[in-house]
N, C-alpha and C positions, 0 to 999 in steps of 0.2 A: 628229823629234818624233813621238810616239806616244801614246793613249789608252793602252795596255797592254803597261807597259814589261817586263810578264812575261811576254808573246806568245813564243811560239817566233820567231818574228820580228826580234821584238826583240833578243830575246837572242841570234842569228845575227849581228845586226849589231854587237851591242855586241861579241862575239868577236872580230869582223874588225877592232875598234878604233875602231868609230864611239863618240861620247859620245851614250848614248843620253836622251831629255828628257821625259818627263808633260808631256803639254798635249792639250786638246780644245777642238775649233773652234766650240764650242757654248757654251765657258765661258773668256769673254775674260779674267778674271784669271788663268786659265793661263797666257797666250800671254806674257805680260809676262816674268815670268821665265823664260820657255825663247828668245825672241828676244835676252833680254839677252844682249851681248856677241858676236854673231854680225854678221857680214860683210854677208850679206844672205840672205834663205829664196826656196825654192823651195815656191810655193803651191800647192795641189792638193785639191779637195773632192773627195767620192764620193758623188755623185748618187744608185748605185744602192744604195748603204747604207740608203739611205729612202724614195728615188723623192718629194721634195718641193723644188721648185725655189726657194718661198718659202725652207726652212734653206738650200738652198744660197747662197744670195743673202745670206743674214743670216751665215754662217760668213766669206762672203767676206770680208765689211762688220767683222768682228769682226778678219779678218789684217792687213785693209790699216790698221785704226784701231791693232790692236797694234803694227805698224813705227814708227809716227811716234816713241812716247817712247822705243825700241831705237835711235834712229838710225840704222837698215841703211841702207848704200850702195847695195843695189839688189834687187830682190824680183822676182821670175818669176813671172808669173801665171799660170800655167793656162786657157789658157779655150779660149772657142772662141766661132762666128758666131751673134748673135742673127738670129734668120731673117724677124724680124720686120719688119727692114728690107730683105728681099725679099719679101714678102708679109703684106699687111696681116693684121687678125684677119678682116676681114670676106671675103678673101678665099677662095670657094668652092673652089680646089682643091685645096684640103687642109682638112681638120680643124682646129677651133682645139681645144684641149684645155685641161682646167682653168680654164677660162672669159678667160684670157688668153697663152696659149703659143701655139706652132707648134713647135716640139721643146723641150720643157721642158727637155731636160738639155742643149742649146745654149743656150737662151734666158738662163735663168739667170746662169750663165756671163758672156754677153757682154755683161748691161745691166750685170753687176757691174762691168765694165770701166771705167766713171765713177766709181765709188767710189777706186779708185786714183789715177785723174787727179784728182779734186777733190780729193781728200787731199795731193798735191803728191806723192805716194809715188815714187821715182826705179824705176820699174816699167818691163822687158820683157813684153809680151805675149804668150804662147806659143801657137800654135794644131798643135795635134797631129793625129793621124790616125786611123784603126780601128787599136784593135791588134790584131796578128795574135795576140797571148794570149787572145781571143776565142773564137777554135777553140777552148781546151782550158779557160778557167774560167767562158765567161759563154753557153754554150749556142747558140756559132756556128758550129759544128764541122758536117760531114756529119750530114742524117738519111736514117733510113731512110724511103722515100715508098711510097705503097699498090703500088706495080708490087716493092718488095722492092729494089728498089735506091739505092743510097747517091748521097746529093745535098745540092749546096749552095746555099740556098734564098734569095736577096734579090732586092727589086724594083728591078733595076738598069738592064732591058734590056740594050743594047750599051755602055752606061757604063761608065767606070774608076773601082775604087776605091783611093783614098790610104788607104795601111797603110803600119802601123812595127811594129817591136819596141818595147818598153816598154822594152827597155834601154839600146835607144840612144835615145830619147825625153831618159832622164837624161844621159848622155852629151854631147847638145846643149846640155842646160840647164847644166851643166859647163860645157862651150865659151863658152856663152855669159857665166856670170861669168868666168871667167881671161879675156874680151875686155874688159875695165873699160867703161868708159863708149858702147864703139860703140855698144850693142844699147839700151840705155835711152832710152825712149819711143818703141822702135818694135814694130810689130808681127814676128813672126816666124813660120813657119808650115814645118812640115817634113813628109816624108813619106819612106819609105824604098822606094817603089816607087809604081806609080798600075797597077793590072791591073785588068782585064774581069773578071766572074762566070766566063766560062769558064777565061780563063785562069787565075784561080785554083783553078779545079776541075781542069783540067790537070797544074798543080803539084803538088796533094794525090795526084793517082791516080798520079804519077812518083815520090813519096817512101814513098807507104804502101802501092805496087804494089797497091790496087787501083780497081778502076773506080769514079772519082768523077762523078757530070754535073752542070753547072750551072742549077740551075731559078727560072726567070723569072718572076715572078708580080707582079701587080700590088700597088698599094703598099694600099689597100680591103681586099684578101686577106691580105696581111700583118699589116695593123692588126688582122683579125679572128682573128691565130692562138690571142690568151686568156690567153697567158703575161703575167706584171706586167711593166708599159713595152712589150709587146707596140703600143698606139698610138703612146708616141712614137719608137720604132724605127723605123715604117713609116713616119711624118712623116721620120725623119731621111734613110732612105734615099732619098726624095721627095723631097726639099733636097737629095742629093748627085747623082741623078740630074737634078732637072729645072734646077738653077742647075750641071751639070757641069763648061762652059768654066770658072767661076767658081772652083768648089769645087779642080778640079784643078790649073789655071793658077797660083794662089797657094801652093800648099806646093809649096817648091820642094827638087827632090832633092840639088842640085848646090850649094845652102849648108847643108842637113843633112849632105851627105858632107865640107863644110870644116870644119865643126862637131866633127863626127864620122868618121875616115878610116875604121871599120871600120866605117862603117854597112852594113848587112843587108840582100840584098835578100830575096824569100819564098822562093825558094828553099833560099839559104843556113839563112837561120829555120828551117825544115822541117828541114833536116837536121841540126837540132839538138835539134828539139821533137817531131818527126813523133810518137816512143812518147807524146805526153802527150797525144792528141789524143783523148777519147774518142767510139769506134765503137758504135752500135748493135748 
């Protein structure tokens, strides 16, 4: 399903023999006849399409109200941790933002997660990972830093981050309908690898031969780099570092690779994406 079924996009996949469908998550008499007659959808907002966690929350509320009169067997949710149930709003170490967030495009997400259960909706919850497509479409990639050398910049300290490919994200979601009814009503959480800042700067300087370093800065420094979502970035990496047993402990690698047998690790991703990564 697609706003723009004229997209280059779209029209890739409709080549490849997908049935391609008009509908937008913003206008629920869409949703009605593009659900019809389908099995069950795999759900998915884009936060940074708008950076407003209120539409994401109201898009959700719009997919999960359109399943009921389709009758889908079973709907995959997209989401991910409201953070706010590890840290209140009043809570001093971190930022609240938008006068009731702790990472907006978490937050969103996770309270929508009730709108499915009170709808009775037969819903998988899916909690995904960083994607490693980050590096090359959303401005995660090495920069260049005032000493001239190439670095990859989060507030991680000695923390690990849970990353995937996007492709095997779908993949899972796949696995998970052809498993009929196991996964419905439970939460699910994948990850295609859990590495350090360095180790991931390691990997990059191993695939694009050359020197990558990884630069540690606090999460204050990060919120202040200016870029839009540049706050809830810094919150988010804040929540991955400071709740880490947490964050990392629950996606687990080893039901994503049953899910998925050709799941990716960053290595392997690199040596299929490394030319897409753009360098300073």
């Amino acid at each position: 399903m697609t706003r723009k079924v004229d997209s280059d996009k779209a029209k890739a996949l409709a080549a490849a023999g997908a049935e391609v469908v008009a509908a937008d998550m913003d206008e629920p008499t869409s949703l009605d006849p593009a659900f019809a007659g389908a099995y069950g959808a795999f759900c998915v907002t884009n936060f940074w399409e708008h950076l407003s966690p209120e539409r994401e929350f109201v898009q959700a509320g719009n997919m999960a109200r359109a399943t009921k009169p389709a009758g889908l067997k079973h709907v995959i949710w997209s989401t991910l941790e409201d953070t706010r149930k590890w840290m209140s709003l009043d809570d001093d170490r971190m930022p609240t933002l938008m006068g009731k967030y702790k990472v907006p495009h978490f937050d969103a997400k996770g309270e929508a997660d009730q709108l499915f259960r009170d709808l009775g909706v037969p819903t998988t919850f899916l909690l995904t990972a960083f994607y490693w497509e980050n590096l090359i479409y959303f401005g995660a990639g090495p920069q260049r830093g005032p000493d001239g050398q190439l670095a990859l910049t989060y507030p991680l300290d000695d923390k690990k981050l849970p990353g995937i490919a996007a492709e095997d994200i779908g993949k899972c979601a796949y696995a998970i309908f052809r498993s009929g009814r196991e996964f419905i009503g439970k939460t699910v959480a994948i990850a295609g690898e859990h590495l350090t800042g360095p180790e991931m700067a390691a990997a990059l300087s191993r695939a694009l031969g050359r020197q990558i370093k990884f630069n540690n800065v606090p999460p204050e420094v990060y919120r202040g780099f200016g870029f839009p979502g540049a706050d809830d970035l810094g919150n988010m990496f804040q929540f991955k570092r400071d709740f880490n047993e947490y964050f990392v402990g629950v996606r687990d690698i080893e039901l994503a690779r049953r899910l998925d047998p050709e799941l990716q690790t960053f290595e392997q991703w690199l040596g299929r994406h490394k030319d897409e990564i753009p360098l300073p």
